[in-house]
C-alpha positions in Angstrom: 0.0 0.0 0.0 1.6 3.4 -1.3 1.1 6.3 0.8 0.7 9.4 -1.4 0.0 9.7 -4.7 -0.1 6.4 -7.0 3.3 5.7 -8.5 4.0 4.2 -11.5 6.0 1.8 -10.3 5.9 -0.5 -7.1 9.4 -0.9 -5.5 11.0 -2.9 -3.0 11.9 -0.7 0.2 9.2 2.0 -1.2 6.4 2.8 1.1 6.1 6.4 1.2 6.6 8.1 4.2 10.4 6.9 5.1 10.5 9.2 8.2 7.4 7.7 9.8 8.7 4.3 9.5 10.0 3.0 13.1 11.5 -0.5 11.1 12.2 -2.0 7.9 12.9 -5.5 7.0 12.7 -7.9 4.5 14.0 -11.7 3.9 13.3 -13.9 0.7 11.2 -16.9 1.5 12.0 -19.4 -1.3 9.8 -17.6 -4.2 8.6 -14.8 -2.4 10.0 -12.2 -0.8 9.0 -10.6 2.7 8.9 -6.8 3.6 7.8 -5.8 6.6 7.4 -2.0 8.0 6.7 -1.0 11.3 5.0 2.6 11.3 6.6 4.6 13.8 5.1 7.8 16.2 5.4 9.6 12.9 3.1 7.8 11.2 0.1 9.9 10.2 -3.3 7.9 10.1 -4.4 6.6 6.7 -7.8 4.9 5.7 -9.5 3.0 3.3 -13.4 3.1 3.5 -13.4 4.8 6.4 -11.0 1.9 8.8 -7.6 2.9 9.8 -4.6 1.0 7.9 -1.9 2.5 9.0 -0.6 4.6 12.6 1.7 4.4 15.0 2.5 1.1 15.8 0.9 -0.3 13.0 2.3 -3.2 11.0 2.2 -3.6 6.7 3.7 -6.7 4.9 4.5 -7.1 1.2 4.8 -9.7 -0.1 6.6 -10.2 -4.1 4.4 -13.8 -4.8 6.6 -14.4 -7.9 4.7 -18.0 -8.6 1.3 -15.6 -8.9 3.0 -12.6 -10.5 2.3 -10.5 -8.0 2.7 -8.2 -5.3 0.1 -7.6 -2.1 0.1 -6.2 1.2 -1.2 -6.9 4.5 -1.9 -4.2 7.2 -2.2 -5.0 10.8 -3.0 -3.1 13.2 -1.1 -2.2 16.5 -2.5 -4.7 18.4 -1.4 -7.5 15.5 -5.0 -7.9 14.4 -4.9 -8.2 10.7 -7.0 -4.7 9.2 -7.3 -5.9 5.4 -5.0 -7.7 2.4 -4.4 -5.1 -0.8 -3.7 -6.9 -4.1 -1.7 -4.8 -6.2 -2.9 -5.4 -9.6 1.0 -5.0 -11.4 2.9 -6.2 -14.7 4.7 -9.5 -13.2 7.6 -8.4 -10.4 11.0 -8.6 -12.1 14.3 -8.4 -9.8 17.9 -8.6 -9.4 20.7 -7.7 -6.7 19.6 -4.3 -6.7 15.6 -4.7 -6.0 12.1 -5.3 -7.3 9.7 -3.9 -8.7 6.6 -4.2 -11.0 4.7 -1.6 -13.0 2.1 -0.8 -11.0 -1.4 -0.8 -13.5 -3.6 1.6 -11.3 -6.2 -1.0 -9.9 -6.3 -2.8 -5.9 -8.4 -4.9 -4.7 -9.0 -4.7 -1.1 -10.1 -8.0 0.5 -11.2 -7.4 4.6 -10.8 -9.6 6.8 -14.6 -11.4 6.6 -13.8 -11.8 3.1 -15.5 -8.7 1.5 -13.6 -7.8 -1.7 -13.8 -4.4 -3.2 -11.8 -3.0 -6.5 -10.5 0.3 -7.0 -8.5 2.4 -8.7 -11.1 2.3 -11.5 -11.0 5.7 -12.5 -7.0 6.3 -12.5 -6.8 3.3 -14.6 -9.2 4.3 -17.3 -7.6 7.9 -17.7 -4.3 6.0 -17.8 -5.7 4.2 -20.5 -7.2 6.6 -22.3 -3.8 8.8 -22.2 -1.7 6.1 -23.8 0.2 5.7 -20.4 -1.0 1.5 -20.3 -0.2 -0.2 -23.5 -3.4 -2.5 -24.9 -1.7 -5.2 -23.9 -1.2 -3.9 -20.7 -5.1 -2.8 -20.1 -6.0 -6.4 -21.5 -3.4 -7.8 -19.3 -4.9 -5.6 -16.1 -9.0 -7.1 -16.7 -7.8 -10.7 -16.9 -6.0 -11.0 -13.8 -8.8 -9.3 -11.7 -10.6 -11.7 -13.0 -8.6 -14.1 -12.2 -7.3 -12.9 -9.0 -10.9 -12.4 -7.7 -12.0 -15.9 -9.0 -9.2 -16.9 -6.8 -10.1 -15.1 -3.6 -13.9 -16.5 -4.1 -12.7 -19.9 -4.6 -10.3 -19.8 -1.8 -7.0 -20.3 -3.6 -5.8 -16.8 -3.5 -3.8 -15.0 -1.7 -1.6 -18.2 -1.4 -1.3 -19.9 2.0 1.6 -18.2 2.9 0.1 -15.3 2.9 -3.0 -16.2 4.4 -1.8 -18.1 7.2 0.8 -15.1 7.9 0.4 -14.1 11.6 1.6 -10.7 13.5 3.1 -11.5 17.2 3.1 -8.2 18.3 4.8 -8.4 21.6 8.2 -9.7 19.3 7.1 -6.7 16.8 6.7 -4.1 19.5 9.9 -5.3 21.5 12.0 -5.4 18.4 11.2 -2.3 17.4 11.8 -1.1 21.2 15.0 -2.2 20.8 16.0 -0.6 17.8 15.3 2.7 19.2 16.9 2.0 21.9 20.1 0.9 20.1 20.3 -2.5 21.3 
């Protein structure tokens, strides 16, 4: 999840606001890799449909699913409950030693956690479209894999199960974070 305006690109290490962010990790797990971002004090509150996703204390994962082509997010809140999964609809993630990244093609889908799926982005997409900054290809490419990805999340298959099964501890979140302020 971007904070700020919608970038053209999605990026490993990228999440807008660096100077709210308390602590930044990642890790590659066999074909995906991890990202995780603690929001620090600093972090002003953001929504989506009117529930927090990010604040102090809150937690976001990313996670570059490179057997699905693609790249989502999970936000949790302070407390480690999880707040809601965005699915970056993208071009497939390419990489190398010096980062990720995947052109980003303007749409999300927002899955809560009782299940509720909502696209958006609808608007910046067809303007993108319509100004020649998506290739055909790339717009035809963009309405398949909603369809597909949301076929997926109705049927149960999608986000994969690592994702899905991913759980926030956040007493070893808070306390590592604790101690990287304090310099331990």
């Amino acid at each position: 999840m971007q904070t700020g305006g919608i970038p053209a690109e999605i990026r490993n290490g990228e999440f807008g606001d660096a100077a709210a962010i308390q602590d930044y990790r990642f890790e590659r797990l066999g074909e995906v890799l991890v990202e995780r971002v603690i929001w620090g004090m600093s972090a002003p509150p953001q929504r989506r449909d009117g529930v927090v996703v990010c604040g102090p204390g809150y937690v976001w994962f990313r996670f570059w699913v490179l057997s699905h082509n693609q790249v989502l997010e999970r936000c949790y809140g302070a407390q480690g409950q999880l707040i809601g999964t965005q699915i970056d609809v993208c071009m497939p993630p390419t990489g190398d030693e010096r980062g990720w990244r995947a052109k980003d093609l303007h749409l999300d889908i927002w899955v809560t956690p009782d299940g509720r799926v909502t696209l958006s982005g609808e608007t910046t997409f067809d303007q993108a479209a319509q100004q020649g900054h998506l290739s055909h290809q790339e717009v035809e490419y963009a309405e398949d894999h909603v369809r597909r990805l949301t076929a997926g999340i109705a049927q149960g298959r999608f986000p994969p199960p690592i994702v899905r099964r991913w759980q926030v501890d956040p007493s070893r979140i808070h306390s590592m974070g604790e101690a990287r302020i304090r310099g331990v």
